[in-house]
C-alpha positions as CSV (number, residue, x, y, z in Angstrom):
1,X,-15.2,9.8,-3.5
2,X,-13.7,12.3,-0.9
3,X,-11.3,12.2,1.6
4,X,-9.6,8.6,-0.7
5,X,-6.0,8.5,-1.2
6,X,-4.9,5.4,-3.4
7,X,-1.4,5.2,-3.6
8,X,-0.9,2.3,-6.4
9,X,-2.6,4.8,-8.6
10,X,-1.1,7.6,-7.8
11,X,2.1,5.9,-8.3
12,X,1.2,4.5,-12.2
13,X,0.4,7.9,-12.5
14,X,4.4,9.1,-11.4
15,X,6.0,6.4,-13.2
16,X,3.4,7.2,-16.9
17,X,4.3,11.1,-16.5
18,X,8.0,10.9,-16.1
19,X,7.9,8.6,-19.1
20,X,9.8,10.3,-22.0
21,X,8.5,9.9,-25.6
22,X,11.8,10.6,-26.6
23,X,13.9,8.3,-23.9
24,X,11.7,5.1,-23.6
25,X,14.1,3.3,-21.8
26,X,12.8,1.8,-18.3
27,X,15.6,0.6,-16.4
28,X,19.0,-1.3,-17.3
29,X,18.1,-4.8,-17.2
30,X,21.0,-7.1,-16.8
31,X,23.6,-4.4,-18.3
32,X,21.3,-3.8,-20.9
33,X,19.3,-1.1,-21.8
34,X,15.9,-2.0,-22.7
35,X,12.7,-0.1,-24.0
36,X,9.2,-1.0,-24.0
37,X,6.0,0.8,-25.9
38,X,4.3,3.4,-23.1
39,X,1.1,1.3,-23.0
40,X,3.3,-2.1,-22.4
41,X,5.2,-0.2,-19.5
42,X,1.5,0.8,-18.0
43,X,0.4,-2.7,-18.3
44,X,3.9,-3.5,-16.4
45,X,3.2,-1.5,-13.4
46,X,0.1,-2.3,-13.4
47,X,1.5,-5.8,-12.1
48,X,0.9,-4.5,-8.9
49,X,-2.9,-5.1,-8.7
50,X,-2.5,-9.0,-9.8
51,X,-4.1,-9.9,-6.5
52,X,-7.3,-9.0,-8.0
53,X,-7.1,-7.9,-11.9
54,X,-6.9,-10.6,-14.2
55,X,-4.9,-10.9,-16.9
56,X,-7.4,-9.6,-19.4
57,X,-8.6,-6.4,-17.0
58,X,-4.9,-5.1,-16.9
59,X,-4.6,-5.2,-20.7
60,X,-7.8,-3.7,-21.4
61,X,-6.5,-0.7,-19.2
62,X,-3.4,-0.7,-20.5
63,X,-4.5,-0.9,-23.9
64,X,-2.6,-3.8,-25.1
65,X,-4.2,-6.4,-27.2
66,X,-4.4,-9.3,-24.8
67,X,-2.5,-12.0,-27.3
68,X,0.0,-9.5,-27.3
69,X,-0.1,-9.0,-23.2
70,X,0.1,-12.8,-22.9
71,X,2.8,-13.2,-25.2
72,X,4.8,-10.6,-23.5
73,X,4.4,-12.0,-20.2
74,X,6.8,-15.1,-21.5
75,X,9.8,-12.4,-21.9
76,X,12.0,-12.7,-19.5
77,X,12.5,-9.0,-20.3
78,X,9.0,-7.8,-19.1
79,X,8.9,-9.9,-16.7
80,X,12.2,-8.6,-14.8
81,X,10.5,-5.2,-15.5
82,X,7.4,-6.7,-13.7
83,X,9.6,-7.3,-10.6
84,X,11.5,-4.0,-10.3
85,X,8.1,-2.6,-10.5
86,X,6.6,-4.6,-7.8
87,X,9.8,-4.1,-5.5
88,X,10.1,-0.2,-6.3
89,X,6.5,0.2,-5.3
90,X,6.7,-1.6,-2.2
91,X,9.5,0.8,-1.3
92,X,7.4,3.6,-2.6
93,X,4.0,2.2,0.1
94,X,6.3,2.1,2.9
95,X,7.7,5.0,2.4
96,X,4.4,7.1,2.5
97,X,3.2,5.7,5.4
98,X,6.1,6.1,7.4
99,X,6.6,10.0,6.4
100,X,3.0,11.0,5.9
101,X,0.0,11.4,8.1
102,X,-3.0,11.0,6.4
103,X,-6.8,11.4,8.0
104,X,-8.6,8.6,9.1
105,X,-11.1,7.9,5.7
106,X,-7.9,8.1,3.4
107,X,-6.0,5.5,5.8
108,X,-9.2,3.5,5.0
109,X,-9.0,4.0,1.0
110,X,-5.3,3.5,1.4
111,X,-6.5,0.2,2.8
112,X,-8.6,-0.8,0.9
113,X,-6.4,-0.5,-2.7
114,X,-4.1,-2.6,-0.8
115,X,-6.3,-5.4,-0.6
116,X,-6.1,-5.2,-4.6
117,X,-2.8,-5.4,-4.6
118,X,-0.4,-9.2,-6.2
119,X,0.2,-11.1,-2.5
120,X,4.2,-10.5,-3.3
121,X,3.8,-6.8,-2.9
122,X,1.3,-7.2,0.3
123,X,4.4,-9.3,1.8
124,X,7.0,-6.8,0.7
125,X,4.6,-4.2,2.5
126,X,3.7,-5.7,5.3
127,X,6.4,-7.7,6.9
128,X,9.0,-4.3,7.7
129,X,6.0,-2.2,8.9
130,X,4.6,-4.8,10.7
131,X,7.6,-5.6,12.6
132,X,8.1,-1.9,13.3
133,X,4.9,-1.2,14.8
134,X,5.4,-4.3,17.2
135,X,8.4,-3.2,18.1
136,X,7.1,0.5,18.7
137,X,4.2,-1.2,20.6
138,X,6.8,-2.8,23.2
139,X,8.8,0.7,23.8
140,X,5.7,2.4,24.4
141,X,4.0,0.3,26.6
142,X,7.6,0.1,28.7
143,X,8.3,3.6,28.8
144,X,4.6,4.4,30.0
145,X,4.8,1.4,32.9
146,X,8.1,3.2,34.2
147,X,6.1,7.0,33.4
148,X,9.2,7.8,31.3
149,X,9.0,10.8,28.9
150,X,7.9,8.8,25.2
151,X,9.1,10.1,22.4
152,X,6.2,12.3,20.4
153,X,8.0,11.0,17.2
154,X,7.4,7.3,18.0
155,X,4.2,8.0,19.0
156,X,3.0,9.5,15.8
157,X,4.8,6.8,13.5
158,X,3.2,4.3,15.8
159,X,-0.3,5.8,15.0
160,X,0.3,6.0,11.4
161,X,1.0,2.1,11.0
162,X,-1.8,1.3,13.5
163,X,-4.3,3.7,11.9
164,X,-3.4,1.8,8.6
165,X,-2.9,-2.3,9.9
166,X,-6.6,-1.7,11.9
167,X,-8.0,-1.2,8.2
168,X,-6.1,-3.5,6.5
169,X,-8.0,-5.8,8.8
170,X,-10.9,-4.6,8.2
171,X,-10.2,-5.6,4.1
172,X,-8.6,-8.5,4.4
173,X,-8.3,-12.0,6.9
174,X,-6.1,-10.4,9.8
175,X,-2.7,-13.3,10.3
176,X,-1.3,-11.9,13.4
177,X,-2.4,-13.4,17.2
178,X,-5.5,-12.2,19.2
179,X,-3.2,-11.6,21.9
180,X,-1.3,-9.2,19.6
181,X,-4.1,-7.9,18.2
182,X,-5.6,-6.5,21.6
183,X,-2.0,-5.6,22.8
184,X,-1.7,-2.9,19.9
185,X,-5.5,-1.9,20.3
186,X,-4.4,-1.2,24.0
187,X,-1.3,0.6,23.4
188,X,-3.7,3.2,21.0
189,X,-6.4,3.8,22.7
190,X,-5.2,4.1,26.6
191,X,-1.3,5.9,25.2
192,X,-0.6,6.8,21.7
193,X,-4.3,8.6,21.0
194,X,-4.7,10.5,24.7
195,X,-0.8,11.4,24.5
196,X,-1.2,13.2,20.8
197,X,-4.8,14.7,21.7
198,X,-6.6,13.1,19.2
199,X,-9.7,11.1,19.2
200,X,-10.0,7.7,18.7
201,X,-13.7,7.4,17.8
202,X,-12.5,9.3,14.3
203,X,-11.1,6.4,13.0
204,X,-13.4,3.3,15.1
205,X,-16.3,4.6,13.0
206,X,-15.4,4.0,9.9
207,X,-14.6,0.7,10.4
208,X,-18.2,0.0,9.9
209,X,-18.7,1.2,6.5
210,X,-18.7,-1.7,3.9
211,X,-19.6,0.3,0.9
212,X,-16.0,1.1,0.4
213,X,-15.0,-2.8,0.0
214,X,-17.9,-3.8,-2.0
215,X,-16.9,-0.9,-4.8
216,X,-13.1,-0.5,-4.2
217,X,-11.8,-2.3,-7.7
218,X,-14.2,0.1,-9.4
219,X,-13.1,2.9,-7.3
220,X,-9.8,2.6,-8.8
221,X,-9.7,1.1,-11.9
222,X,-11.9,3.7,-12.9
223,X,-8.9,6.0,-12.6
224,X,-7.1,4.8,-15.5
């Protein structure tokens, strides 16, 4: 589909093409140096999407027989590369969102693959860049009450976690207050948008589109 950006995807993808036939190691784990087949690496990053893959789906795409998955999954081995995965993706999300601007309908694919993705790597993602855009919300909203000059860089950053949190809503049961809900809708529409000469309506109307969250698994999975 145009215009869709999905960044667990993208970084399988990464991770798979930097992987050397000839240097199969992953990562030192506990001093030690451990390898893993390619296919039983994929179906370790692939980790990521246990919010809504089960067990079966992720060795089927991986290609690893699913006794042989299951068995796996009791190594404490694969299982530590199961974490580092989940952590260094997180890192990876955060990153992207906070350096890149992306257009409205791929903040909304971005989204939506997050809604796919194991609750431990939602939390990992969401917490830090939640926090920032509150506290970007409150400097903004000061500086423009006392018409001081707001930085054009805090403004962007601000609209590139709002742009992605008002989809993420839009995917998934929003946790955060009313009141803090309408504070940050606020802070967009009547400073951040006007001030960067943008228009709002761009990303409002595609909030309204549902065929994206009805198809997004297969959207992705069909990737692999």
């Amino acid at each position: 589909m145009p215009d869709s950006i999905f960044l667990g995807q993208r970084w399988i993808q990464k991770r798979i093409s930097e992987y050397s036939k000839e240097q199969k190691t992953i990562a030192s784990l506990r001093d030690r140096t451990v390898t893993f087949p390619a296919e039983l690496y994929l179906a370790g990053l692939m980790h990521i999407y246990t919010g809504s893959l089960s067990l079966a789906e992720i060795a089927k795409a991986a290609g690893v027989p699913l006794k042989e998955f299951k068995h796996w999954r009791t190594q404490i081995d694969f299982m530590i590369l199961v974490d580092a995965a989940k952590v260094d993706f997180s890192n990876y999300f955060r990153q992207k969102l906070i350096i890149n601007e992306y257009k409205p309908a791929e903040y909304r694919s971005i989204a939506a693959e997050y809604s796919l993705f194991d609750e431990q790597v939602r939390t990992q993602i969401r917490a830090p860049l939640f926090q920032k855009m509150k506290h970007l919300a409150n400097s903004i909203s000061n500086y423009n009450k006392v018409k001081l000059k707001i930085d054009r860089s805090d403004l962007r950053t601000f609209k590139k976690l709002y742009s992605f949190f008002m989809f993420e809503k839009s995917f998934l049961p929003t946790t955060y207050q009313e009141t803090l809900r309408e504070r940050f809708d606020r802070v967009a529409k009547e400073i951040v948008w006007s001030r960067l000469g943008v228009a709002y309506s761009d990303t409002e109307q595609l909030l309204g589109d549902n065929a994206l969250k009805k198809n997004i698994k297969n959207f992705v999975m069909e990737r692999f």
